[in-house]
MDAnalysis code that builds the backbone (N, CA, C; Angstrom):
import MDAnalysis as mda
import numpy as np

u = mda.Universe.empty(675, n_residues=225, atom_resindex=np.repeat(np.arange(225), 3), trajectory=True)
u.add_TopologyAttr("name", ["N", "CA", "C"] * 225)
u.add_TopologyAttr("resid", np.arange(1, 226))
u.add_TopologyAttr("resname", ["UNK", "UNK", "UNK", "UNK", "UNK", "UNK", "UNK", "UNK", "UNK", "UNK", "UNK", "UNK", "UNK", "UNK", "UNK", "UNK", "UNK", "UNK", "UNK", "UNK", "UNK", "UNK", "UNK", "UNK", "UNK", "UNK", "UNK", "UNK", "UNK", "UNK", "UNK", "UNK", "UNK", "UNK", "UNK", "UNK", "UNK", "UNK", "UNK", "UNK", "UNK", "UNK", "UNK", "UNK", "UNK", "UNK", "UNK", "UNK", "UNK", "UNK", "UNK", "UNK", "UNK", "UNK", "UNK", "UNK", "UNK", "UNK", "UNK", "UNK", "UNK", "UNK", "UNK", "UNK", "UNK", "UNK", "UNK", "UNK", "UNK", "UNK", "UNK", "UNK", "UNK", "UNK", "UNK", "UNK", "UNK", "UNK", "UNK", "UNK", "UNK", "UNK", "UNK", "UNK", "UNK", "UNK", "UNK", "UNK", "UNK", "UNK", "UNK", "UNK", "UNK", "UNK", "UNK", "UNK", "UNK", "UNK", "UNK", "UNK", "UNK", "UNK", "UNK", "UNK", "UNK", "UNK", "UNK", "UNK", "UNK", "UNK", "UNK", "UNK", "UNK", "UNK", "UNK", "UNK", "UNK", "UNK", "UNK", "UNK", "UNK", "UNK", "UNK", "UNK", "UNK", "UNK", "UNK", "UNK", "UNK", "UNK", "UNK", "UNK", "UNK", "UNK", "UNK", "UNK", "UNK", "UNK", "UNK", "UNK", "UNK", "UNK", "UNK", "UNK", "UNK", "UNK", "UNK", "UNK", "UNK", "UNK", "UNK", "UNK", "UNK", "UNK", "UNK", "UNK", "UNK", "UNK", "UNK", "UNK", "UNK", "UNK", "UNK", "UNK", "UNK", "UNK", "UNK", "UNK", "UNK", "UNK", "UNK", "UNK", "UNK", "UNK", "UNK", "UNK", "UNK", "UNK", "UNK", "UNK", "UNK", "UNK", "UNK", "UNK", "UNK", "UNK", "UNK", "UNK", "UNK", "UNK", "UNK", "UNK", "UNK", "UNK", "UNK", "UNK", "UNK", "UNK", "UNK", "UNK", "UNK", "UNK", "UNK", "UNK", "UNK", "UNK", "UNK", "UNK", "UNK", "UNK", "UNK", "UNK", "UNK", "UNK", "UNK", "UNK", "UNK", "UNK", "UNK", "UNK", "UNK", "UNK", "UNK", "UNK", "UNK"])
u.atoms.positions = np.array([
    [93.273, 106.224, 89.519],
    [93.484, 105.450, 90.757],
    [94.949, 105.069, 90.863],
    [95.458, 105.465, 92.215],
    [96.751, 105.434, 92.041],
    [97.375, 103.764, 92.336],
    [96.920, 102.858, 92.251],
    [97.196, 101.552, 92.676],
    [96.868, 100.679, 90.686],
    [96.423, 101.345, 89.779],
    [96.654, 100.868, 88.432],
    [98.127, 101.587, 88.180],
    [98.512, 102.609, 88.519],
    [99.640, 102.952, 88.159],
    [100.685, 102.512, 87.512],
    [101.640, 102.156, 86.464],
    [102.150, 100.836, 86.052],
    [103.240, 101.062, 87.175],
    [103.799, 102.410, 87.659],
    [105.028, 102.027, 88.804],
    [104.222, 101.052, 89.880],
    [103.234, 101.493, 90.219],
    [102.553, 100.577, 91.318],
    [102.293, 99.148, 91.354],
    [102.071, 98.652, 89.663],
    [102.087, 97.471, 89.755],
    [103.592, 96.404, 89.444],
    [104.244, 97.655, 88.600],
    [105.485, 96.984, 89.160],
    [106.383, 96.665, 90.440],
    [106.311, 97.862, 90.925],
    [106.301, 98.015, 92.555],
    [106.039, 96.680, 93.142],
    [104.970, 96.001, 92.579],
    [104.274, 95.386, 93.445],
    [104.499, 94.080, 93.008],
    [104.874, 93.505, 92.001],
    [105.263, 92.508, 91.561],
    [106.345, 92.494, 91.985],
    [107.287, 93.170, 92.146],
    [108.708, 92.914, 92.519],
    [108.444, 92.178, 93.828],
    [108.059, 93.349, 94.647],
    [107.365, 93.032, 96.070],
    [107.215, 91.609, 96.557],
    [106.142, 91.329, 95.476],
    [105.600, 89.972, 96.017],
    [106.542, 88.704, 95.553],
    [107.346, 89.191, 94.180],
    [107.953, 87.785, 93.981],
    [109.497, 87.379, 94.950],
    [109.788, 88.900, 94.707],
    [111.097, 88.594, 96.124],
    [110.500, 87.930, 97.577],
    [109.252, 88.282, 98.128],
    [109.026, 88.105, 99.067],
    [108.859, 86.535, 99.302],
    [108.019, 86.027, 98.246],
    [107.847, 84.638, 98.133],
    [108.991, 83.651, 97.495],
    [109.676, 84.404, 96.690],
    [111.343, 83.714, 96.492],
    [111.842, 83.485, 97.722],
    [112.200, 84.697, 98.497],
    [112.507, 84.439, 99.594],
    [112.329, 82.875, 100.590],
    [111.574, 82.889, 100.325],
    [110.484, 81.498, 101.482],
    [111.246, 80.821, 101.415],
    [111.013, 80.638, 99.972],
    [111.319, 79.247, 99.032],
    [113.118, 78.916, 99.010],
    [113.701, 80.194, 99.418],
    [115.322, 79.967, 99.283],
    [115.774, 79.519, 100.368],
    [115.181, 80.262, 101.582],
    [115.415, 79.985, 103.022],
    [115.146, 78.522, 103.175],
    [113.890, 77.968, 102.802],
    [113.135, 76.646, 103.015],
    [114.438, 75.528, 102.073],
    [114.624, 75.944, 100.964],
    [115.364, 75.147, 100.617],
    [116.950, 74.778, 101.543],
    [116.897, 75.925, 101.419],
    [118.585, 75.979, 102.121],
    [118.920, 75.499, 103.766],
    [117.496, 75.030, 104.341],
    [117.089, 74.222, 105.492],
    [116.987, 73.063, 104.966],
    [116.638, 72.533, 103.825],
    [116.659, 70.895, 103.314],
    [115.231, 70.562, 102.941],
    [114.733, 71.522, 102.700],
    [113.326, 71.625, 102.165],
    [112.898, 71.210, 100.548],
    [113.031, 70.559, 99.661],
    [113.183, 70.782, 98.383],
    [111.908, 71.450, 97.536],
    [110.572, 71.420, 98.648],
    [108.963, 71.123, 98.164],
    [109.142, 72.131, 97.169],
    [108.911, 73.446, 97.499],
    [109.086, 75.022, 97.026],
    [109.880, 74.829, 95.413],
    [111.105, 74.108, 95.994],
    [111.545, 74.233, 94.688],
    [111.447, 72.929, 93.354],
    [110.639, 72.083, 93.722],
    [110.096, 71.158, 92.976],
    [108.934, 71.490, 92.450],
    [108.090, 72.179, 93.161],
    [107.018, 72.939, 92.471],
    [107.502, 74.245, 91.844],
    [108.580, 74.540, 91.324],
    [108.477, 75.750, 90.670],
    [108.710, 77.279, 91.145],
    [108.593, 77.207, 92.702],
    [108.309, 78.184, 93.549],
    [109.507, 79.127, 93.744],
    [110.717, 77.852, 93.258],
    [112.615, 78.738, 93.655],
    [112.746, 80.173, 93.096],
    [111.788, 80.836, 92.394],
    [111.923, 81.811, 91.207],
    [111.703, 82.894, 91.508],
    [112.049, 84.110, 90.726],
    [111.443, 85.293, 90.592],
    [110.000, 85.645, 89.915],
    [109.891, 84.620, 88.854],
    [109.104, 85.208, 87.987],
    [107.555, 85.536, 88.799],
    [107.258, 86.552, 89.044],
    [105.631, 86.612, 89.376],
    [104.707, 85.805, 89.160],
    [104.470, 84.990, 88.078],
    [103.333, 84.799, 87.680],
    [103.517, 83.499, 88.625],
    [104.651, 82.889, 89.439],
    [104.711, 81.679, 90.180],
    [103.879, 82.063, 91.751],
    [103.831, 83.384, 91.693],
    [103.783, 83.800, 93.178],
    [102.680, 84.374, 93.197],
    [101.912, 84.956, 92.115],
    [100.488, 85.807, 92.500],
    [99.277, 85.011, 93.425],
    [98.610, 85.333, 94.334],
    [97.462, 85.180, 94.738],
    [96.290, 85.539, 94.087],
    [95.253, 85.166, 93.638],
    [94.185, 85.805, 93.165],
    [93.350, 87.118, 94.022],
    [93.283, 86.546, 95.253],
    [92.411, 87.315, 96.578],
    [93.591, 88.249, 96.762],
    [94.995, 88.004, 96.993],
    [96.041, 88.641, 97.571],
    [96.297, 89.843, 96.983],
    [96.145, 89.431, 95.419],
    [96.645, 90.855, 94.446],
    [95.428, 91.295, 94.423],
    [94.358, 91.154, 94.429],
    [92.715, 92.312, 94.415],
    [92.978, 92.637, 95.622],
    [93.417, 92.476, 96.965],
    [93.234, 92.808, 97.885],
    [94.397, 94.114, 97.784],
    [95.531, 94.024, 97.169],
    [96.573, 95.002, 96.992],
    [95.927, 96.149, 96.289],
    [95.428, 95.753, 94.804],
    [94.735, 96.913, 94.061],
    [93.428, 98.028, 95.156],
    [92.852, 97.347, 96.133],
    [91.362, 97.488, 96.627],
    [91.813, 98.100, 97.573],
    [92.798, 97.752, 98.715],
    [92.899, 98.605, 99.905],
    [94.296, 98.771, 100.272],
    [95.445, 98.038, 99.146],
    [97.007, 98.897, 99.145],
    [97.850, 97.515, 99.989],
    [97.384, 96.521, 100.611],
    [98.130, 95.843, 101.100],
    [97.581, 94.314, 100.879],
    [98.160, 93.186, 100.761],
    [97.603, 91.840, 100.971],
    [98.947, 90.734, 100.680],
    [98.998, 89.549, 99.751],
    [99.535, 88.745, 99.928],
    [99.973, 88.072, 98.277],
    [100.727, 86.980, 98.404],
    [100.939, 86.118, 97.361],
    [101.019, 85.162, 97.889],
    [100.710, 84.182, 97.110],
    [100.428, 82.672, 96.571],
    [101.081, 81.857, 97.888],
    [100.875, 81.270, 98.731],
    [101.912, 80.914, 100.231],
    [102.546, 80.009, 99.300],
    [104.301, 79.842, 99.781],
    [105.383, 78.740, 99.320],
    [104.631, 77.343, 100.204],
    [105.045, 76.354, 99.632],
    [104.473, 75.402, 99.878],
    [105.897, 74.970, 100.908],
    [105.809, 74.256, 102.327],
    [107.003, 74.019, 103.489],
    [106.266, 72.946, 103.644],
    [107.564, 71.774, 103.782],
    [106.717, 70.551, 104.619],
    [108.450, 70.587, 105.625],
    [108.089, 70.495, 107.067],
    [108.791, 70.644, 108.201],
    [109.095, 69.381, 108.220],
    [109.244, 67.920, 108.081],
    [109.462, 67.352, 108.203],
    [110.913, 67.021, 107.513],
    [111.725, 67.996, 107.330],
    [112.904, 68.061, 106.325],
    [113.897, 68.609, 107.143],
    [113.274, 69.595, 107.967],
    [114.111, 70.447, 108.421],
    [114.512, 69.508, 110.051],
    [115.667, 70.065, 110.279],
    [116.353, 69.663, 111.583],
    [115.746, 69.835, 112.932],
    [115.198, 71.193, 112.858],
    [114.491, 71.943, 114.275],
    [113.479, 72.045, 113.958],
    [112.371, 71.724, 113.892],
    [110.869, 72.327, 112.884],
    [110.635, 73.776, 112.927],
    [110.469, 74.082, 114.550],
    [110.305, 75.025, 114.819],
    [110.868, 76.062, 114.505],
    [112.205, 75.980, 114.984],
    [113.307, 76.863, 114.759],
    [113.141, 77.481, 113.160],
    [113.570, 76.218, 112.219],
    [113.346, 76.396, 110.905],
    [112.106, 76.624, 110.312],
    [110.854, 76.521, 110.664],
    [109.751, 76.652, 110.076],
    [109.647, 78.759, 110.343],
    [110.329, 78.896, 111.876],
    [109.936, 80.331, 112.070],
    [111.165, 81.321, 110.818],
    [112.295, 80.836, 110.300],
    [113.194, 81.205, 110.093],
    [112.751, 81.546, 108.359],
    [112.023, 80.050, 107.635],
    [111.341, 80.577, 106.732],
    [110.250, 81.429, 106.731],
    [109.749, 81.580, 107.443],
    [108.934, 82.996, 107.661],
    [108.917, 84.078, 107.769],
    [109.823, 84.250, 108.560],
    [110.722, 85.527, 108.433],
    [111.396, 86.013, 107.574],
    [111.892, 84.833, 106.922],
    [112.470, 85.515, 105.113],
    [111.948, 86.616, 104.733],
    [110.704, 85.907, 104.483],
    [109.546, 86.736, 103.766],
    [109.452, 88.496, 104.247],
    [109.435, 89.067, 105.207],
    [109.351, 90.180, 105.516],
    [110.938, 90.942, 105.964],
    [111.679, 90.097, 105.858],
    [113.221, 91.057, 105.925],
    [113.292, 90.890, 104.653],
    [113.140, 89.984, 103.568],
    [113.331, 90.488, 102.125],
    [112.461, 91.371, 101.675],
    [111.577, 91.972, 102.293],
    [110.975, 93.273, 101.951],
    [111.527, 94.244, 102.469],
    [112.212, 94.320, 103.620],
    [112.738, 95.656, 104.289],
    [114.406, 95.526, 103.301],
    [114.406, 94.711, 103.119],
    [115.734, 94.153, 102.291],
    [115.451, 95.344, 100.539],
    [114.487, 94.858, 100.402],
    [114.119, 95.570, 99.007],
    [113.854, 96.883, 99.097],
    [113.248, 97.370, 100.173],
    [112.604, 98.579, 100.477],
    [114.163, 99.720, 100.641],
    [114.925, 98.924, 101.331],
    [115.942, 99.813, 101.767],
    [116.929, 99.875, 100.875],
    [116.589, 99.130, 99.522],
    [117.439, 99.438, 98.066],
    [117.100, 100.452, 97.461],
    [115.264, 100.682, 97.017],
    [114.898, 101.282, 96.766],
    [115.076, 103.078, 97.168],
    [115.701, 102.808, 99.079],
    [115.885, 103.792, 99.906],
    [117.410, 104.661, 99.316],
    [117.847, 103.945, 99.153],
    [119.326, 103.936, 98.265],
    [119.474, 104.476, 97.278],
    [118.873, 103.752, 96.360],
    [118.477, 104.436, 94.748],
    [117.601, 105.687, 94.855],
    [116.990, 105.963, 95.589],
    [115.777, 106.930, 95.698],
    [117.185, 108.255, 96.357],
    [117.844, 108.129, 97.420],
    [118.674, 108.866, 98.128],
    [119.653, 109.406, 96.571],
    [120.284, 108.548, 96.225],
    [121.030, 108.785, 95.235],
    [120.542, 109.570, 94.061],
    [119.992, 109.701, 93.630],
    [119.302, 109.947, 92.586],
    [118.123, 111.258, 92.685],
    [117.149, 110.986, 93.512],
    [116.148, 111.734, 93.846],
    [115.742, 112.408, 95.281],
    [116.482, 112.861, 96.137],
    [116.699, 112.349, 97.691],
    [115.436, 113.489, 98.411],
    [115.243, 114.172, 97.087],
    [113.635, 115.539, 97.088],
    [112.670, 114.372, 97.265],
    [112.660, 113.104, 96.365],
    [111.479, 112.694, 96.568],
    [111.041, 111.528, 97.689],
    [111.742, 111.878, 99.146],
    [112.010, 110.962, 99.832],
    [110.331, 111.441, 100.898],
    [109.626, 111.105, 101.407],
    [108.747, 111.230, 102.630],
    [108.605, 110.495, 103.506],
    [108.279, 110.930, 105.024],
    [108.191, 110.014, 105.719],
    [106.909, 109.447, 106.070],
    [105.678, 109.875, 104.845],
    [104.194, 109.519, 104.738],
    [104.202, 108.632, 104.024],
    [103.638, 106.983, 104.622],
    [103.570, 106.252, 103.490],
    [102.795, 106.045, 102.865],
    [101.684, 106.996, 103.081],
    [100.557, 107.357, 101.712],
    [100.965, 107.821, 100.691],
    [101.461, 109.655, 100.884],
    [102.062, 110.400, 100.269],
    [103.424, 109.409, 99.211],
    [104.022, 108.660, 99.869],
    [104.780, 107.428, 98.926],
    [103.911, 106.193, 98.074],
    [102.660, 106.164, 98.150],
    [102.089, 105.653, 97.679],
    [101.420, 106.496, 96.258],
    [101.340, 107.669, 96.638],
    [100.217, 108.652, 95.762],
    [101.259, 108.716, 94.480],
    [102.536, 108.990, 95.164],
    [102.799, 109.470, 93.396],
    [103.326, 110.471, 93.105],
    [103.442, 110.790, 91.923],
    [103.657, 112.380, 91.566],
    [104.560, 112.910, 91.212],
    [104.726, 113.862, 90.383],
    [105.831, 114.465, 89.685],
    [106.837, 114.731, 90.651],
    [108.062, 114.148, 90.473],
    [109.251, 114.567, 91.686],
    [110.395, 114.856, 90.612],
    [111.313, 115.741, 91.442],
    [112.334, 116.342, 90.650],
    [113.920, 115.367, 90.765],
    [114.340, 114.971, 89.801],
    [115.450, 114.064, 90.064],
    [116.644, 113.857, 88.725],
    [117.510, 113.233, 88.695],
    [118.154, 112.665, 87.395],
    [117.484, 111.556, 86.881],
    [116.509, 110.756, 87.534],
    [116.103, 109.423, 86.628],
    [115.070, 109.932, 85.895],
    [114.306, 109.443, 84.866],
    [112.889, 109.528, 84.799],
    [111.697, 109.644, 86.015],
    [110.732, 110.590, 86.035],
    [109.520, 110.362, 86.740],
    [109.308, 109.003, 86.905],
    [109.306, 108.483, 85.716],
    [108.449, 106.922, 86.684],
    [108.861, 106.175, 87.225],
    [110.890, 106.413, 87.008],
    [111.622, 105.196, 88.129],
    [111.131, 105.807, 89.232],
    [111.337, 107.049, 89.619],
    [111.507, 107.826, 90.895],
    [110.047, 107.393, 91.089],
    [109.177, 107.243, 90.670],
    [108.030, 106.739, 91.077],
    [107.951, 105.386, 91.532],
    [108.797, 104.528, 90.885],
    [108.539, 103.034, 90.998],
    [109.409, 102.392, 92.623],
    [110.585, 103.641, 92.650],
    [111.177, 103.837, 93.787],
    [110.500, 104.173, 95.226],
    [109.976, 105.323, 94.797],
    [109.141, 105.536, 95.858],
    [107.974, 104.947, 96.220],
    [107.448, 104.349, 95.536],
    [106.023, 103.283, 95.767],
    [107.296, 101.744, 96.041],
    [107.823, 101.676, 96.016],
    [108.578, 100.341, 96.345],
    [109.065, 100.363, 97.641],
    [109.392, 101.272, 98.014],
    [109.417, 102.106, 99.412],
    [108.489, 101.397, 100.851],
    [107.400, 102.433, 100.190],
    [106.083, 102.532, 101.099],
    [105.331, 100.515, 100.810],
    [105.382, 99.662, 99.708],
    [104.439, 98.906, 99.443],
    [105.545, 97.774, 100.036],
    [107.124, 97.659, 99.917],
    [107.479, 96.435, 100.553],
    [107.391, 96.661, 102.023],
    [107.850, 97.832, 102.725],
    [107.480, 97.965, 104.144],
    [105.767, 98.131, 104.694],
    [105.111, 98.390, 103.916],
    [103.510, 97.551, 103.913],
    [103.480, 96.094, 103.880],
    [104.045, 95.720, 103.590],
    [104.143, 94.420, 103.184],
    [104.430, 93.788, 104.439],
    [105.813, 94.059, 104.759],
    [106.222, 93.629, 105.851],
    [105.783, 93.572, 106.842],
    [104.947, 95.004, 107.085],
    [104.441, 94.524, 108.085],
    [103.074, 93.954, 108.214],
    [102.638, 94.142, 107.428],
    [101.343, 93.181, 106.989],
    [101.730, 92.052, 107.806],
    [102.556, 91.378, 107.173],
    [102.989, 89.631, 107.368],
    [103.258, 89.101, 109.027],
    [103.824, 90.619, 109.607],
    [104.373, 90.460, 110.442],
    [103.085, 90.099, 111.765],
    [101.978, 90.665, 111.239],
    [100.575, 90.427, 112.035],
    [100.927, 88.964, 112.582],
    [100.757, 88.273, 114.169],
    [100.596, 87.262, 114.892],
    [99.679, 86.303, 114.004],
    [99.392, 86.300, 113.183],
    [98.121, 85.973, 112.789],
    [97.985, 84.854, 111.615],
    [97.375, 83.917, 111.527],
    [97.722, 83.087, 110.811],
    [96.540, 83.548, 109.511],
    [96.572, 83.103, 108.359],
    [98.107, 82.724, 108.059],
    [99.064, 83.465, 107.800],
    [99.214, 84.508, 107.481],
    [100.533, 85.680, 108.010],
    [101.938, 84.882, 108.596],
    [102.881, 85.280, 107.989],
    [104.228, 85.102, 108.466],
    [104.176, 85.298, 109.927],
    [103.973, 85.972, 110.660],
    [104.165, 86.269, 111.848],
    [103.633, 85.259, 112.848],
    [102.401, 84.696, 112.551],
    [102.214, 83.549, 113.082],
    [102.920, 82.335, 113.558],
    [103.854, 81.971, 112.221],
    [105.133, 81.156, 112.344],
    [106.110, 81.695, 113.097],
    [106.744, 83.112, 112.869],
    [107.699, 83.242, 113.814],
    [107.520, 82.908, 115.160],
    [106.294, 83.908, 115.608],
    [105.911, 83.449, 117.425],
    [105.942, 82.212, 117.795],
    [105.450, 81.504, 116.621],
    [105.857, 79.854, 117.029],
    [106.391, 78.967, 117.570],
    [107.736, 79.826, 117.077],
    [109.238, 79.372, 117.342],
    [109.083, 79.511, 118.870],
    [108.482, 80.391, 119.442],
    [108.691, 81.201, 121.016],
    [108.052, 80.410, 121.860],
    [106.468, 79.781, 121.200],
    [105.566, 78.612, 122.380],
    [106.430, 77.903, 122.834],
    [106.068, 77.426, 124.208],
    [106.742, 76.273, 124.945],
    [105.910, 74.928, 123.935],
    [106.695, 73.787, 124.028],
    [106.186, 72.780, 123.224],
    [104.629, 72.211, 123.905],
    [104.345, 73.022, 125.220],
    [103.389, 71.920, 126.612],
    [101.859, 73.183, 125.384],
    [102.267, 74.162, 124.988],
    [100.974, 75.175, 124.234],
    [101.222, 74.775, 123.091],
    [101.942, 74.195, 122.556],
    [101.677, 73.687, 121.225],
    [99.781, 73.503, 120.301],
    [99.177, 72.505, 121.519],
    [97.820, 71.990, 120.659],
    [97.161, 73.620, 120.752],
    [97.465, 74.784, 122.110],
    [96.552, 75.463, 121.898],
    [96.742, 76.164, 121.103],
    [98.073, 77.000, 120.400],
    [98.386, 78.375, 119.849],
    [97.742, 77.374, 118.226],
    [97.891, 75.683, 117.795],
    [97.483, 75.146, 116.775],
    [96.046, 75.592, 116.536],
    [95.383, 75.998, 117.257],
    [94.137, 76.300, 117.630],
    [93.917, 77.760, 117.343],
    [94.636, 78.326, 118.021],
    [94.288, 79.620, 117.755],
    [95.192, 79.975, 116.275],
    [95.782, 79.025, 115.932],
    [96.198, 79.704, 113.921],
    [94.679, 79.181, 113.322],
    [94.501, 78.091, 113.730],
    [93.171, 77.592, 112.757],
    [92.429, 78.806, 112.808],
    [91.984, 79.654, 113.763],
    [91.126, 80.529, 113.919],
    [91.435, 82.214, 112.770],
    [92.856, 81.777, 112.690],
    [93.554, 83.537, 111.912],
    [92.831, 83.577, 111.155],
    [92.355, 82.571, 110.113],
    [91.612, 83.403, 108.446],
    [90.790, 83.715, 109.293],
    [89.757, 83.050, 109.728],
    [88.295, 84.435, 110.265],
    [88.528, 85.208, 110.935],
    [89.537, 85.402, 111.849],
    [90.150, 86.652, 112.704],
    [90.871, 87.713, 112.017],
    [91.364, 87.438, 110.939],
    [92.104, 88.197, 110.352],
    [90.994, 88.759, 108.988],
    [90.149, 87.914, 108.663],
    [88.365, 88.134, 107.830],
    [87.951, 89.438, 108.375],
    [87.811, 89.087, 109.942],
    [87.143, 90.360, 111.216],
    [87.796, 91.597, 110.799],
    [88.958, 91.577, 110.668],
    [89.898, 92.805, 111.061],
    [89.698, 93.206, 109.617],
    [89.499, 92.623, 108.377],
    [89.246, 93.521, 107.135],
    [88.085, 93.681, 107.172],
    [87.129, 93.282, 107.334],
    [85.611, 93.813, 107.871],
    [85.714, 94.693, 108.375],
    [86.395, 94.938, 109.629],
    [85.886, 96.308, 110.588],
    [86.557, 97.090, 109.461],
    [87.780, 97.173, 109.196],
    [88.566, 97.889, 108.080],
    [87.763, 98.728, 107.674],
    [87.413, 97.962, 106.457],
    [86.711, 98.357, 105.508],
    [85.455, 99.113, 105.717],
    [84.510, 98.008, 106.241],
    [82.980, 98.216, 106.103],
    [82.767, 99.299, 107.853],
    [83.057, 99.070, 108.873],
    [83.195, 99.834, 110.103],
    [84.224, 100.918, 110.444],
    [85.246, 101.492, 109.404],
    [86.085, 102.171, 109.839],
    [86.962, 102.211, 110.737],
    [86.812, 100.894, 111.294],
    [87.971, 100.661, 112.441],
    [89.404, 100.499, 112.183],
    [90.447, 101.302, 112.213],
    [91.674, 101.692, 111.514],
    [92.516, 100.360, 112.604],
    [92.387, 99.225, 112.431],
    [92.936, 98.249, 113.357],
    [94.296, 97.723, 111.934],
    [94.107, 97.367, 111.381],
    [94.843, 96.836, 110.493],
    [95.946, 97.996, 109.955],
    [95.593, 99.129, 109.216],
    [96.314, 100.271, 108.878],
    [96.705, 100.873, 110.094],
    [96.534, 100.842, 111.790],
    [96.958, 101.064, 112.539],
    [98.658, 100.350, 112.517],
    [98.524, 99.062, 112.781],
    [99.371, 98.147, 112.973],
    [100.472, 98.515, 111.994],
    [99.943, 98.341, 110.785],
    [101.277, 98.395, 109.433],
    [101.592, 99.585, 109.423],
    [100.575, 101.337, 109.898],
    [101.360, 102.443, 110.073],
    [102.675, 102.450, 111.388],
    [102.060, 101.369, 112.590],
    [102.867, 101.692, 113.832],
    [104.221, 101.121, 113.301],
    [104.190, 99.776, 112.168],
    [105.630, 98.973, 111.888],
    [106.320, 100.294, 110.938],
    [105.734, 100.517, 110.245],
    [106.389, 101.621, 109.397],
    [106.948, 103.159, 109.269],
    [106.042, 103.193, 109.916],
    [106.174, 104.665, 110.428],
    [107.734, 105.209, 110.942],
    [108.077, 104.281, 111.953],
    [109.791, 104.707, 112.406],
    [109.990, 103.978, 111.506],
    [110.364, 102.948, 110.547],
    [111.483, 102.943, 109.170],
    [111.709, 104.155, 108.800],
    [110.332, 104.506, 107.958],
    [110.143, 106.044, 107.095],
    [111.103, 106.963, 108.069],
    [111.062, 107.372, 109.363],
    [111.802, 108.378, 110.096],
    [113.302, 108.291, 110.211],
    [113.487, 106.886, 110.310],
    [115.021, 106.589, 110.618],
    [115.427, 106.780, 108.595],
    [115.206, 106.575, 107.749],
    [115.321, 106.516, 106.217],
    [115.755, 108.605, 106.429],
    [114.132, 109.299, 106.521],
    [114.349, 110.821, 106.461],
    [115.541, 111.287, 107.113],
    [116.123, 110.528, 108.522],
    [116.446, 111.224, 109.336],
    [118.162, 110.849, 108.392],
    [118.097, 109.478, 107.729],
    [119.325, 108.900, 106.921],
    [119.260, 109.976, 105.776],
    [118.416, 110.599, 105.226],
    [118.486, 111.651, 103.839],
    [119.090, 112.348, 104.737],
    [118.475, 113.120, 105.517],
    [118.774, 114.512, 106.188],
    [120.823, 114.278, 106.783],
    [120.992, 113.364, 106.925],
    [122.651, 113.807, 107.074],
    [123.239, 113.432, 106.048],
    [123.222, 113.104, 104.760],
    [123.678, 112.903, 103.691],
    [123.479, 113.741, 102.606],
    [121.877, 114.942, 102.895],
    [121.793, 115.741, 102.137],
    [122.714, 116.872, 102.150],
])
């Protein structure tokens, strides 16, 4: 199973602890201290895992870590700043992804695709590093821009939720509060149909965010090769 893989789970730890460092740096650096009084300022993984988040990564390739803990009452703009830490979170994945894009170009630029399955699967590629960086590269690839756009879902609790936030007029405030309360079972629905109904709603979304990265990346090999 290609998701025990050890590139995959390193892959994926990186993934998640930059992503949730992230939060926590942005949040601080707004006047936030919570994140980093609990421990949260860090790299180390084991601060950031989710229990549900990482089975959900191993089980169907995408999910979450541990949410940074934000209290808005610190920050200057709530809004402004509450959407700004949120967004961390998924440009420090395209942030990571497009290192990986780098190192992978440099090094291995054969093992570049613009399938982010096929970047998920694996496989003997021809390069100067070892197989399994070029592996850990290329699954770092495909799993932080999964990531990203995972988060990026409207949907609470998902990063993306917060950003749009920023966008309500203050007069929709009580309702869009309303419709986040509703994201875990709405966002429950959408791994249900997933999974159990075949309804490609979720892997739709994170293929439509990803899909042109992967092209604009190939189309970046292809004039450098």
């Amino acid at each position: 199973m290609s998701a025990l893989r050890p590139s995959f789970i390193i892959a994926l730890l990186i993934a998640l602890s930059v992503h949730e460092w992230a939060h926590a740096m942005v949040a601080y650096r707004l006047g936030d201290p919570t994140a980093k009084e609990q421990g949260r300022l860090t790299l180390n993984p084991i601060a950031h895992l989710d229990p549900m988040g990482t089975i959900l990564f191993f089980l169907i390739g995408f999910g979450w870590g541990k949410p940074v803990p934000v209290d808005p009452r610190y920050f200057k703009k709530w809004k402004r700043d509450t959407s700004l830490v949120a967004l961390a979170g998924p440009v420090s994945n395209l942030i990571v992804a497009s290192i990986a894009f780098a190192l992978l170009l440099a090094t291995a630029p054969g093992a570049l695709s613009s399938d982010p399955w096929d970047l998920l699967m694996g496989g003997v590629m021809r390069g100067s590093l070892s197989v399994v960086f070029t592996d850990i590269l290329r699954t770092s690839i495909a799993l932080n821009l999964g990531l990203m756009a995972f988060n990026l879902l409207p949907i609470a609790p998902l990063d993306g939720s917060k950003i749009v936030q920023a966008f309500i007029p203050y007069r929709y405030d009580h309702e869009y509060m309303v419709w986040m309360q509703r994201g875990p079972w709405i966002l429950l629905g959408l791994l249900i149909a997933e999974d159990i109904l075949g309804i490609p709603l979720l892997m739709g979304w994170i293929s439509l965010v990803m899909t042109p990265v992967l092209h604009v990346m190939e189309m970046v090999a292809g004039l450098v090769m």
